[in-house]
N, C-alpha and C positions, 0 to 999 in steps of 0.2 A: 237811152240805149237799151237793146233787146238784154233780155236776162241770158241769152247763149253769146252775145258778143262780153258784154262783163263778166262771163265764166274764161273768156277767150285772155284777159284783158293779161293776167298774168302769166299762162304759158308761150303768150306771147313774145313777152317783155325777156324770161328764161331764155327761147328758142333764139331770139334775135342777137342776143349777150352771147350766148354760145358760140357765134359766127365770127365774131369781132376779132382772134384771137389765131385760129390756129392755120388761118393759109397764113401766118407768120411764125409763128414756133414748130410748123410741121418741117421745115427748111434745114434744123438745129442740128435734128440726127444724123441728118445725110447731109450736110454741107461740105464735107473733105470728098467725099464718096463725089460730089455734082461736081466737084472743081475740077478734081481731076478728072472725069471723063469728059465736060468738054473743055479742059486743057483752058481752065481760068486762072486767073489770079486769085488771092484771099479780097485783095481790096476789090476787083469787082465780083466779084461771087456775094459780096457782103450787100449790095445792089438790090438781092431777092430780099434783105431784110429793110436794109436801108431806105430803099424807094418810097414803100408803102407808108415806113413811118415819116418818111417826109410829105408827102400826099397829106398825110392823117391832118397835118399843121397847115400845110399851107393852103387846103379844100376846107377847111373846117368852118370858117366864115361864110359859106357857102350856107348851111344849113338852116340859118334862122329865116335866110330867105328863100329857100325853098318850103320853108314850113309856112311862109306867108299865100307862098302863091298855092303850094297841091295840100296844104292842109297837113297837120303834123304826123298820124298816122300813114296817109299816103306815099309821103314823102321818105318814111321809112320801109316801103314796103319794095319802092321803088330801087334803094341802098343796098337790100337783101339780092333783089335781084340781079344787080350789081356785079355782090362777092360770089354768086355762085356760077355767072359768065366766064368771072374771072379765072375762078377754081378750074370751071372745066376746062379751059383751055391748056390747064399743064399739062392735060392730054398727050400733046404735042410738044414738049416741054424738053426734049430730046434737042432744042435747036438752042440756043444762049438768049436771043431776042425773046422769043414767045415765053420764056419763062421769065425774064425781067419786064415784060410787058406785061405782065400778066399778075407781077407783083406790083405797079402801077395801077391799073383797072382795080383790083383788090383795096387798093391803098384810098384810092377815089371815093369807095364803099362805106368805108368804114371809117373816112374820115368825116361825111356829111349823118351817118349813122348815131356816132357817138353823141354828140349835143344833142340831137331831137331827142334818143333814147332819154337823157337823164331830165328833156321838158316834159314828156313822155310820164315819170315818175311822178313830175310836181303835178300834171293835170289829173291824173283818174288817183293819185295814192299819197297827197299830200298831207294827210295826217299818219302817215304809215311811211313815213320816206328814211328812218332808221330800218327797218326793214327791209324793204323792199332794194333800199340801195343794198343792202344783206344778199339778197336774194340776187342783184342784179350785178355786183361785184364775184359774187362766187361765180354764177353762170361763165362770167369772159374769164373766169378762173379756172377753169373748167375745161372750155373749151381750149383755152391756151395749153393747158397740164395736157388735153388729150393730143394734140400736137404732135406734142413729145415724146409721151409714152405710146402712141401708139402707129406714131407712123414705122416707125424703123419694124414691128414685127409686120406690119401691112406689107413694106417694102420684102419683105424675104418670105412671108405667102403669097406673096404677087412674082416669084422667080426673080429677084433682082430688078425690077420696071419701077424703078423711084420715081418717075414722071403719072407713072399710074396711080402709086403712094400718096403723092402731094395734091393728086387730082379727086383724092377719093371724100375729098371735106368738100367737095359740093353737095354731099348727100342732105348735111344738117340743113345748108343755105338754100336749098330746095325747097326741103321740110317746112322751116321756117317762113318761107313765102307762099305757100301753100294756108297756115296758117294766120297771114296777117292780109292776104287776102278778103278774110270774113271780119276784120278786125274795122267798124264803121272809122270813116275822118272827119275830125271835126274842125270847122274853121276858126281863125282866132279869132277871137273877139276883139269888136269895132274899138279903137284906141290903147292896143296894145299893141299893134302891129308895128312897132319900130327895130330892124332888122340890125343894125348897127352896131361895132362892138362897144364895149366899155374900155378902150384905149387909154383913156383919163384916169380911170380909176386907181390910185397906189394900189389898193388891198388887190384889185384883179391881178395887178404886175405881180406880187408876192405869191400868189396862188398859182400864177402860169408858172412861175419860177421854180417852185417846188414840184410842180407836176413831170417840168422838164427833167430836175435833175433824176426824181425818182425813175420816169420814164428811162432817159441814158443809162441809166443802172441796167435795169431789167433789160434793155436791146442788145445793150453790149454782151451781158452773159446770158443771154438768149443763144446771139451768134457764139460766143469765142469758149462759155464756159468748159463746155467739154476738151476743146485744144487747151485750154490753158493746163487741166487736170491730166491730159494722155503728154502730152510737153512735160510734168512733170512725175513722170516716168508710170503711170494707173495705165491700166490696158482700156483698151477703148471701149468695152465691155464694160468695166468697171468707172470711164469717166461718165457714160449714160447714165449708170444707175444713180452717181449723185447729183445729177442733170435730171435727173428723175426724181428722185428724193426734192429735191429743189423747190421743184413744181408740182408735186402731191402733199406738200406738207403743209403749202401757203393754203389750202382750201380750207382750213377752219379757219384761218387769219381773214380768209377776204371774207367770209360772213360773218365773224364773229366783231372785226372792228369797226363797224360802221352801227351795229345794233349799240356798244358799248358807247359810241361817242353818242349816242341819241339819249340813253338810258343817266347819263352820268355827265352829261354837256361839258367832255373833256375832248374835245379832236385835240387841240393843239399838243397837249400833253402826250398821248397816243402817238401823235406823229414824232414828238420827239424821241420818245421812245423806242420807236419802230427803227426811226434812221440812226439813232447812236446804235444799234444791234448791229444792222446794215454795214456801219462803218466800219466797227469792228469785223465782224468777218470776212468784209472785203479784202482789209489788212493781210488775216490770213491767208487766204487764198494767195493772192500777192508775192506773200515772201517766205508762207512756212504752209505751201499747200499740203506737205505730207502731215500738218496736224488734223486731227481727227476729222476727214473731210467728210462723212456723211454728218456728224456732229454739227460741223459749222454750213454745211450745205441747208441741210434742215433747219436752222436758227436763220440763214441769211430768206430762205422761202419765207417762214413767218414773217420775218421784218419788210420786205418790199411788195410781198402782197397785202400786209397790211397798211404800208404806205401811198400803193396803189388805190385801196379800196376805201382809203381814208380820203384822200384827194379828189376822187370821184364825186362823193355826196355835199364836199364844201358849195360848189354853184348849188346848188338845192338847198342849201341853209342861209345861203349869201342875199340869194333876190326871190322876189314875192310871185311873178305870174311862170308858168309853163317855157312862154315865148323868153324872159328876162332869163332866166335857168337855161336856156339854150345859147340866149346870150354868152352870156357870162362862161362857159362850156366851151362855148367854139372858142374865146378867145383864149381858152387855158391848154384848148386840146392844139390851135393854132402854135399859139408862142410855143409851147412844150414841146409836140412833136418837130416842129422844126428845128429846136437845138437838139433833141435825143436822137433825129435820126444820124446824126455824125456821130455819135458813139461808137457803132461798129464797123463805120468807115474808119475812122481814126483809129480802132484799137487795133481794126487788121494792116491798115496802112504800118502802126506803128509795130507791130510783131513783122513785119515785113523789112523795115528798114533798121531795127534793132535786133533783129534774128533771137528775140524770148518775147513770153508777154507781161513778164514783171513790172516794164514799166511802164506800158499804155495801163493795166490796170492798177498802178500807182496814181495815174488819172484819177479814173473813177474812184479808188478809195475818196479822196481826197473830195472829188464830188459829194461824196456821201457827208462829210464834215460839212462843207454847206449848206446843204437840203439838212440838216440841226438845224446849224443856224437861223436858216428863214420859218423852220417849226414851227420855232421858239418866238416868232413875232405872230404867227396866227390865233393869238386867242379868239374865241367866239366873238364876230361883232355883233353890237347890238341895235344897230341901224343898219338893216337890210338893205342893199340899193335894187334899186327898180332895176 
């Protein structure tokens, strides 16, 4: 490889992670604002979230065979360009269809995206993959945090045009393809090309499982956190800002716990960790929002984007080739995203048909007690499977 493509090799891996994330958290700020002007429901408005993470699961098997036929790198260049057709089109986003279409095409993206990315990590940074998953857990940490914080002022120096707000993250997805452009593909090599998931495997079931649950956390209070905090009586100004806090605080957590689990061969412990914190402040939220909410807003960021960023790097510690870590990937981003995207169908359905949201996120607490549980079964294996 040229010495300016191996200079390339890491802002690449940054630029592409940044995209994964915020045509879905961009959604968060202005979600009551979209419902009500085109005159939706909570459950289907939740469709712009929901979609994509169901996409993410069930396209996700997709990727190891795309990485066979256009080569791993191509194949993600292809993904990029993808989220940023997709982006554009909220353009027009003013209509109901074209903006849940639109989170669909998005969803497509970044569901064949994520596996190659972390085969991606095991072929050019496989002695460097406590890091680099460092590096590459923060970035979609990053990009998801900017989402957030920064569409809603986009949306009010754009005059009120949320459709222009939501459209304006095709800029990174551009970017990004611009850059992975110069980024050489290499083809797999002869007798590793087996594209299939690892369906048999226990230890894969327990790791899609854990991925799920943490994922349903994080979608559900993607979509509903701020309602649940202005429902319990915070000005909507003020339920941003710990919607905010949320997702600014996880960014030392998503690089620092993927270094520590490399540095200390403790993930399981970590992960236990992360999700008893988790559990905990979901509790609160729940039932005693008005205790110290930026307090437990900030503690629950640490805790799931460390559980996020944790779960990321297991297929990269689990199996041996590029191709097998894509494997093992698709089937966790597969099974996971398919049970988490009902999270924020269910918890708007349920704030819908229960008129609070106490007890859809009586749910998810409760979720969080089992994503412990299944932790607490992942110590380090030490027979990697192919």
């Amino acid at each position: 490889m040229k010495t300016l493509s191996r200079w390339l090799l890491v802002p690449a891996l940054v630029l592409a992670a940044v995209n994964l994330r915020p045509g879905i958290t961009s959604f968060a700020p202005l979600i009551e604002r979209i419902a009500t002007d085109l005159q939706l429901s909570r459950g289907l408005i939740s469709l712009t979230t929901a979609l994509p993470v169901l996409l993410m699961g069930l396209l996700a098997p997709l990727a190891p065979r795309l990485a066979v036929r256009l080569g791993l790198e191509r194949a993600i260049t292809c993904c990029l360009a993808l989220i940023g057709l997709a982006l554009s089109l909220r353009l027009f986003g003013l209509e109901a269809w074209v903006l849940i279409g639109s989170a669909g095409l998005l969803g497509a993206g970044v569901a064949v995206a994520g596996p190659l990315l972390s085969g991606f990590i095991k072929r050019h940074f496989s002695q460097r993959m406590g890091p680099m998953g460092a590096w590459y857990s923060l970035s979609m940490t990053i990009g998801g945090t900017a989402g957030v914080v920064l569409t809603a002022p986009l949306n009010d120096w754009l005059g009120g045009r949320w459709h222009w707000a939501l459209a304006f993250w095709m800029v990174p997805a551009v970017l990004a393809v611009a850059v992975w452009t110069r980024v050489p593909s290499q083809p797999e090599a002869a007798g590793q090309q087996r594209a299939g998931l690892p369906w048999r495997e226990p230890r894969a079931w327990l790791i899609s499982l854990f991925f799920a649950l943490q994922a349903g956390l994080f979608y559900g209070l993607a979509t509903w956190l701020v309602a649940r905090y202005h429902e319990a009586g915070f000005s909507l100004l003020q339920s941003n800002a710990f919607f905010s806090g949320f997702m600014l605080v996880g960014l030392p957590s998503a690089f620092l716990m993927p270094w520590l689990a490399q540095r200390f061969d403790n993930r399981h412990h970590l992960m236990v960790g992360c999700g008893a914190v988790a559990t905990v402040c979901m509790a609160c939220i729940t039932w005693w929002p008005e205790w110290a909410p930026v307090v437990v807003c900030m503690l629950l960021g640490i805790a799931l984007n460390g559980t996020f960023s944790l779960s990321m790097i297991l297929p990269m510690y689990e199996a041996r080739t590029p191709l097998a870590v894509s494997r093992l990937t698709a089937m966790m981003l597969c099974t996971g995203y398919c049970l988490a995207c009902l999270s924020p169908v269910l918890t708007g359905l349920g704030r819908d048909l229960g008129g609070d949201y106490r007890w859809p996120f009586t749910v998810l607490t409760l979720g969080g007690v089992v994503m412990v549980l299944l932790a607490s079964r992942l110590a380090p294996h030490r027979d990697p499977q192919r």
